[in-house]
C-alpha positions as CSV (number, residue, x, y, z in Angstrom):
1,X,0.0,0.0,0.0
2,X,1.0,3.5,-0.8
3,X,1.3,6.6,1.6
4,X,2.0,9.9,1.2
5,X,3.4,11.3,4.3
6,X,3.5,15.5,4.5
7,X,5.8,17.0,7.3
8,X,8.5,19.8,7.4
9,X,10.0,18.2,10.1
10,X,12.7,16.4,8.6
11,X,13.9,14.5,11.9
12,X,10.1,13.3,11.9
13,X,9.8,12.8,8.9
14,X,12.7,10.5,8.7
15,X,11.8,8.8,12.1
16,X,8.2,8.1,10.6
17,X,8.9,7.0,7.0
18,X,11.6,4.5,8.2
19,X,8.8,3.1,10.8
20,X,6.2,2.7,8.1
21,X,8.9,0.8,5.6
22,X,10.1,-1.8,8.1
23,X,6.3,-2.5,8.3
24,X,5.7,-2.6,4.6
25,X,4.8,0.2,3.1
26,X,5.4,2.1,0.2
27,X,6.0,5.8,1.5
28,X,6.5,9.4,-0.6
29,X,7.5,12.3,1.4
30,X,6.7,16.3,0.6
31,X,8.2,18.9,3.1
32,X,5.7,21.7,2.1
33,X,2.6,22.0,1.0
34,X,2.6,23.1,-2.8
35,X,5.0,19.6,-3.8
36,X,1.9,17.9,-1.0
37,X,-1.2,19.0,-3.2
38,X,0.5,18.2,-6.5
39,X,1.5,14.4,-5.5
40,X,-1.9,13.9,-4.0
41,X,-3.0,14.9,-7.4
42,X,-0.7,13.0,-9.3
43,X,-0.9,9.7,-7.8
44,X,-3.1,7.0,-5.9
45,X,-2.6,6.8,-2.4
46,X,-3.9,4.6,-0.2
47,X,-3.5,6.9,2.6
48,X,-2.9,10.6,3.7
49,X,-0.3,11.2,6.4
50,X,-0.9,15.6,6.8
51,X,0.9,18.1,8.7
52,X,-1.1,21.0,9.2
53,X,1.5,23.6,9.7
54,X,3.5,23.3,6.5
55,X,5.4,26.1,4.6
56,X,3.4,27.2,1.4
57,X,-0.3,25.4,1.9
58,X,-1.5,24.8,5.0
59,X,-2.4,21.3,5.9
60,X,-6.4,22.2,6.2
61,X,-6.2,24.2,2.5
62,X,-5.0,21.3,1.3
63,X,-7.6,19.1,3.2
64,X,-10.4,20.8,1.7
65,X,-9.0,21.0,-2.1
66,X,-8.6,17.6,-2.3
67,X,-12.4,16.7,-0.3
68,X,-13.7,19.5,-3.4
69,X,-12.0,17.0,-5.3
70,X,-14.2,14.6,-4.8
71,X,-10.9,12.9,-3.3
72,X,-11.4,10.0,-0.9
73,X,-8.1,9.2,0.1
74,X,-8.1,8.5,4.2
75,X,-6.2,11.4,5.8
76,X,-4.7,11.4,9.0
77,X,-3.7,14.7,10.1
78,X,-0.6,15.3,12.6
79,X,0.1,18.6,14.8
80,X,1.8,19.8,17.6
81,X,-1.3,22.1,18.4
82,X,-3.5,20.5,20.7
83,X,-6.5,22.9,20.7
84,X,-10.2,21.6,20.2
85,X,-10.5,24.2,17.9
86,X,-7.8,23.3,15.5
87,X,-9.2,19.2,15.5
88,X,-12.6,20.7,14.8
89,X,-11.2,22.7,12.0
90,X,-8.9,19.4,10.5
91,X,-12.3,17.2,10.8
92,X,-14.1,20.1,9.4
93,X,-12.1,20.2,6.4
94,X,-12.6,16.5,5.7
95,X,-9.9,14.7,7.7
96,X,-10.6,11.1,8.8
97,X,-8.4,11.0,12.0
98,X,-6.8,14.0,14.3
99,X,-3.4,12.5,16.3
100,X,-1.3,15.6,18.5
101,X,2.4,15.1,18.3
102,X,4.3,14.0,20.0
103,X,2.5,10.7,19.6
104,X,3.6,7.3,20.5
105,X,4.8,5.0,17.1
106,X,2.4,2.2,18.2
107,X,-0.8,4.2,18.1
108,X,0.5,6.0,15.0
109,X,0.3,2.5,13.6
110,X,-2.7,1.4,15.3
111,X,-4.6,4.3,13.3
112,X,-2.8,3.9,10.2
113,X,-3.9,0.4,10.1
114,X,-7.4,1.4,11.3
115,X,-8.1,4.2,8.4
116,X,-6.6,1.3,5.3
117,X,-9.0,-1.0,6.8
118,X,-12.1,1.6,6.9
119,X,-10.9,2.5,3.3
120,X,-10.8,-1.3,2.0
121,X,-14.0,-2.3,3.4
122,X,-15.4,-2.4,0.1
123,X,-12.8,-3.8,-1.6
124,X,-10.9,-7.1,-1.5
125,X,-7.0,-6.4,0.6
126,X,-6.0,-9.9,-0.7
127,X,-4.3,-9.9,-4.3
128,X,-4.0,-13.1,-6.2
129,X,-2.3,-13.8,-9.3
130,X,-2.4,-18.0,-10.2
131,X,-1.6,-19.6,-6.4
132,X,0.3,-16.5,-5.4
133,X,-1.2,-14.8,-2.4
134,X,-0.7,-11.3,-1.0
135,X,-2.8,-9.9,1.9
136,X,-2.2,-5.7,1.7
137,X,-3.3,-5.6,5.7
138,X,-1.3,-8.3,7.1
139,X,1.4,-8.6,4.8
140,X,1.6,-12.0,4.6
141,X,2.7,-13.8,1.2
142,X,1.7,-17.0,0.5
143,X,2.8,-19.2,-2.9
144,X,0.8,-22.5,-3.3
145,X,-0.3,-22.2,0.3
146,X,3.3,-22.5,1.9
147,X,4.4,-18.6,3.1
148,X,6.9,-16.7,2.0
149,X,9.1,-14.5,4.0
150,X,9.7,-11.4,2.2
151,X,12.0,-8.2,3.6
152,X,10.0,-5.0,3.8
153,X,11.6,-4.0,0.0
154,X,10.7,-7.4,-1.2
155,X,7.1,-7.2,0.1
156,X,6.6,-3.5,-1.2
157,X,8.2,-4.6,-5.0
158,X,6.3,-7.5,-5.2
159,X,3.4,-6.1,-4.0
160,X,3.8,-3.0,-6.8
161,X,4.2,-6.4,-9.5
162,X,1.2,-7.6,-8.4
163,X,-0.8,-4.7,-8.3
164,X,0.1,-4.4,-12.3
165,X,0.2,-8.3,-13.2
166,X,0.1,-8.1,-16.9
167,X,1.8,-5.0,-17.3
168,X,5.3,-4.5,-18.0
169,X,6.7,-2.1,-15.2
170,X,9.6,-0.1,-15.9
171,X,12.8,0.9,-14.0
172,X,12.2,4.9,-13.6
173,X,8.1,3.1,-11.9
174,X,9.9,1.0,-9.2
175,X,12.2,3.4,-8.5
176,X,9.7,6.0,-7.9
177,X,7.2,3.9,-6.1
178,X,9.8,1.4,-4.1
179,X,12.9,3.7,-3.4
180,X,12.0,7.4,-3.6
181,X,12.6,10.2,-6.3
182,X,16.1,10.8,-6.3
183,X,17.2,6.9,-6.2
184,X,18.9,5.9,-9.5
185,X,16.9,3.4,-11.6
186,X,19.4,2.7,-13.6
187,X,22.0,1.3,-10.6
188,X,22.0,-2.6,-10.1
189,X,19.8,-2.8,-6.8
190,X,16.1,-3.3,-8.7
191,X,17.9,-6.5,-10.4
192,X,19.0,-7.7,-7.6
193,X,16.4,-7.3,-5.5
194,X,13.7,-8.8,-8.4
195,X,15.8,-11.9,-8.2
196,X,16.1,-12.1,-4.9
197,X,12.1,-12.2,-5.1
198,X,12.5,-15.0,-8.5
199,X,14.5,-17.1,-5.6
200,X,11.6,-16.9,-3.6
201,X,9.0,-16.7,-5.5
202,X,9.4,-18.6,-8.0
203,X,12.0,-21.2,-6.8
204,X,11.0,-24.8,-7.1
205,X,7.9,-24.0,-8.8
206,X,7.3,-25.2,-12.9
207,X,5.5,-22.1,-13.3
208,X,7.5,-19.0,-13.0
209,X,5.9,-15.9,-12.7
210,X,8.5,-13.3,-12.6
211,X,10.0,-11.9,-15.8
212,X,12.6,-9.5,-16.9
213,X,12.2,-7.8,-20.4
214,X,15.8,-6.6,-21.3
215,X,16.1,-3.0,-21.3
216,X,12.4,-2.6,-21.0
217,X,11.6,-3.8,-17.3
218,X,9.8,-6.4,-15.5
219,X,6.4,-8.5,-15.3
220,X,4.5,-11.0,-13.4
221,X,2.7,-12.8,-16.1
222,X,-0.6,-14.4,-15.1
223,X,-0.9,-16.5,-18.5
């Protein structure tokens, strides 16, 4: 699953981002709010992590937009202001959840996971492609009903594979949406981490389901 964490706080935002990854999930980061409106525009997220005080956009301005938006992305919204007022105002404005920093990691989590499960009530969590299993709220990986253990980079690629079975993905895509930005899709760590997946994956099984396309990118074929 992909989150889109807003803070200025870079010690935070470090702190936070690392704790969502070892956990497995895919994470983008804005420091301000202009680059935060533009990505929630841009992209699918599964979830909203919002600062309210941000340099450029506010956290509720951009709350609001993206409601007129008819956006339904979950938003959590994080501040070190504590004042009914300013929750009323962040619930107002179309947040799902209020938490006042500093907060403990745990609950952080606790709500994280909370807000992705009220968002995929209506929608299967579990994505299957032949006798591969992935569950997006437990992170479990299953292959023919035996589990797979999977690092957090390993769950988050695969999971990105399976979310586009069919399609071929390119470098510059898993880059983006696995690493961050400024990581260089052309270095060898994607190829070495998509056979580090093959070995598990697709290890001892007469049906492989990984594929590299040279100098194009990668695909999990489902035919």
């Amino acid at each position: 699953m992909r989150i889109l964490l807003v803070e200025d706080e870079r010690k935070l935002a470090a702190v936070i981002k690392k704790g969502l990854k070892e956990v497995h999930y895919a994470v983008d980061l804005a420091d301000n709010g202009d680059d935060a409106l533009f990505l929630a525009q841009s992209n699918p997220y599964d979830l909203i992590i919002l600062d309210i005080m941000l340099p450029g956009k506010d956290g509720i301005f951009i709350c609001r937009h993206l409601r007129r938006d008819k956006n339904d992305t979950p938003i959590l919204m994080l501040t070190a202001r504590d004042d009914v007022e300013d929750k009323i105002s962040g619930l107002d404005a179309g947040a799902d959840d209020y938490l006042t920093k500093p907060f403990s990691f745990p609950e952080f989590l606790a709500r994280v996971r909370a807000l992705l499960r009220r968002k995929n009530t209506e929608k299967s969590t579990r994505l299957k492609v032949v006798d591969l299993e992935l569950d997006q709220l437990t992170h479990r990986v299953y292959r023919a009903g035996k589990e797979i253990e999977l690092t957090p980079t390993e769950y988050t690629l695969l999971e990105y594979l399976m979310i586009h079975v069919g399609q071929v993905v390119t470098r510059t895509m898993i880059s983006e949406h696995v690493w961050n930005d400024d990581f260089d899709a052309f270095s060898n760590v994607i190829n070495v981490y998509v056979n580090y997946l093959r070995k598990k994956v697709d290890r001892g099984h007469t049906r492989q389901l990984i594929h590299s396309l040279r100098g194009v990118g990668y695909i999990l074929k489902d035919k």
